[in-house]
C-alpha positions as CSV (number, residue, x, y, z in Angstrom):
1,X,-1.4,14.1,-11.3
2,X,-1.2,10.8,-9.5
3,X,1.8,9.7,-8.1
4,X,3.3,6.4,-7.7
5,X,5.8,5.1,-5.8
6,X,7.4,1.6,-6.2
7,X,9.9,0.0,-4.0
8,X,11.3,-3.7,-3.1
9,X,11.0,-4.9,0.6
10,X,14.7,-6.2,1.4
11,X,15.5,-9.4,2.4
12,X,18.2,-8.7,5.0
13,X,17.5,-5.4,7.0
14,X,16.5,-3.5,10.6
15,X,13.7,-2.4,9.4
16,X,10.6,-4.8,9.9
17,X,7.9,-4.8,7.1
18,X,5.4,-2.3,9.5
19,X,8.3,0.1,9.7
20,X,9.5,-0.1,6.3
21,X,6.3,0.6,4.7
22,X,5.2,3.8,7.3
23,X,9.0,5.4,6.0
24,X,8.0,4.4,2.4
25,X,4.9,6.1,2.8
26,X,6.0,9.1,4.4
27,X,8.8,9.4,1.5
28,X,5.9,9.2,-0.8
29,X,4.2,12.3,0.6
30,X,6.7,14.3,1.9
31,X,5.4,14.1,5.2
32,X,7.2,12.6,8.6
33,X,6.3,9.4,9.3
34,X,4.3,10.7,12.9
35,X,2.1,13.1,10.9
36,X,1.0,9.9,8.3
37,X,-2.8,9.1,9.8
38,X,-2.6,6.2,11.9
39,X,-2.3,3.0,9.8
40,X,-4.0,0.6,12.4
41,X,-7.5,2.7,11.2
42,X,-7.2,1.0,7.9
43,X,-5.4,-2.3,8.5
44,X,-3.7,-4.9,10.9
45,X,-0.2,-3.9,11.1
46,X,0.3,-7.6,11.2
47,X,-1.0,-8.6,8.1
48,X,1.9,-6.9,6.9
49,X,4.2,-7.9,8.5
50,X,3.4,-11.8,8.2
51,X,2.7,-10.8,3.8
52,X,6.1,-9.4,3.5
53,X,7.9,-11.5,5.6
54,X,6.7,-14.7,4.9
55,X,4.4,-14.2,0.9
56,X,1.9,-16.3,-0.7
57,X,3.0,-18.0,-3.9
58,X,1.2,-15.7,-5.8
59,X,-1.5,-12.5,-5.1
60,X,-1.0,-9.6,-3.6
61,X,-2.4,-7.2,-0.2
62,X,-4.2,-4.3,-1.1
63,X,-5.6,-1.4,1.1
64,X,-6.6,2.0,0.8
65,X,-4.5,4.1,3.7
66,X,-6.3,7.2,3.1
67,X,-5.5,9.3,0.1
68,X,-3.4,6.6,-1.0
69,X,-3.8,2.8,-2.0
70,X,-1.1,0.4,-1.3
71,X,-0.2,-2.9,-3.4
72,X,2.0,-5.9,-1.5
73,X,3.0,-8.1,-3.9
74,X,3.9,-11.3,-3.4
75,X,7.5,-11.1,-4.7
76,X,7.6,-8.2,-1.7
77,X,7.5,-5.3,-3.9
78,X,5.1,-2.5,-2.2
79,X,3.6,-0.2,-4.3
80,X,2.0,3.1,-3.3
81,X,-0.1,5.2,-5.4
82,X,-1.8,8.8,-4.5
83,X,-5.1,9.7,-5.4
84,X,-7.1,12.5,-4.9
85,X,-11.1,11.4,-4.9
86,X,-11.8,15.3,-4.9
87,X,-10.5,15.9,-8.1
88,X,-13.7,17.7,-10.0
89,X,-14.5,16.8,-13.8
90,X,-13.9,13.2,-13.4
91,X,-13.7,10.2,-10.5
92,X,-10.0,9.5,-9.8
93,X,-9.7,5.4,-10.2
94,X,-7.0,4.5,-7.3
95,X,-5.8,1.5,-9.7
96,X,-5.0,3.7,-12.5
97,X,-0.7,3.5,-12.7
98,X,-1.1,-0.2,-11.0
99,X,0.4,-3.1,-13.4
100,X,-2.6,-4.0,-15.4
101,X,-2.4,-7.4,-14.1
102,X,-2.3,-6.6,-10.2
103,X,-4.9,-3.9,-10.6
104,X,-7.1,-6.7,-12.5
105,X,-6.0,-9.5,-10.3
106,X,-8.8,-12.2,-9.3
107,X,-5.8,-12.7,-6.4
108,X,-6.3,-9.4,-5.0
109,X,-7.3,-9.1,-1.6
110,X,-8.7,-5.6,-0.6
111,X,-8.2,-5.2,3.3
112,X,-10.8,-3.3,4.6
113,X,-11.4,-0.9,7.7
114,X,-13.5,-3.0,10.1
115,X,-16.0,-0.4,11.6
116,X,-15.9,-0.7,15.4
């Protein structure tokens, strides 16, 4: 079963967007954040950092961090679901447990792995 994990990015904190996403995620899997596969593989830890800090009006940031996709959302809630594309009898859809409307969204930007 699929598991989702849903949590708001605080205004007023230590913790910058990079760092509170990586402890999110780790939380999520039960794992310690150094044993997580390296996050700049997948995305520019940037991009996060500038989506939740500063957020478009609307639309959200969505990448696929290995067995998991995350969902920013532009009112800074980040949104982590697990998926297993191994699963046998049927193809696991990473969106399934999103909000309809984000997993749907025509404002959805999917951040892709640039290939070196």
């Amino acid at each position: 079963m699929a598991r989702v994990t849903r949590k708001d990015y605080p205004e007023e904190g230590s913790q910058t967007p990079l760092d509170f996403l990586i402890t999110l995620a780790a939380n999520h899997t039960g794992n310690d954040p150094t044993n997580l596969p390296t996050l700049s593989d997948y995305i520019n830890g940037d991009l996060i950092n500038k989506f939740l800090r500063n957020p478009p009006a609307a639309g959200t940031l969505r990448f696929k961090w290995q067995s998991m996709v995350v969902l920013l959302t532009a009112d800074k809630q980040v949104i982590i679901k697990s998926f297993d594309g191994n699963s046998p009898g049927r193809k696991q859809n990473p969106d399934i447990g999103l909000p309809r409307a984000i997993a749907n969204s025509s404002n959805s930007h999917a951040a892709r792995r640039n290939d070196k």
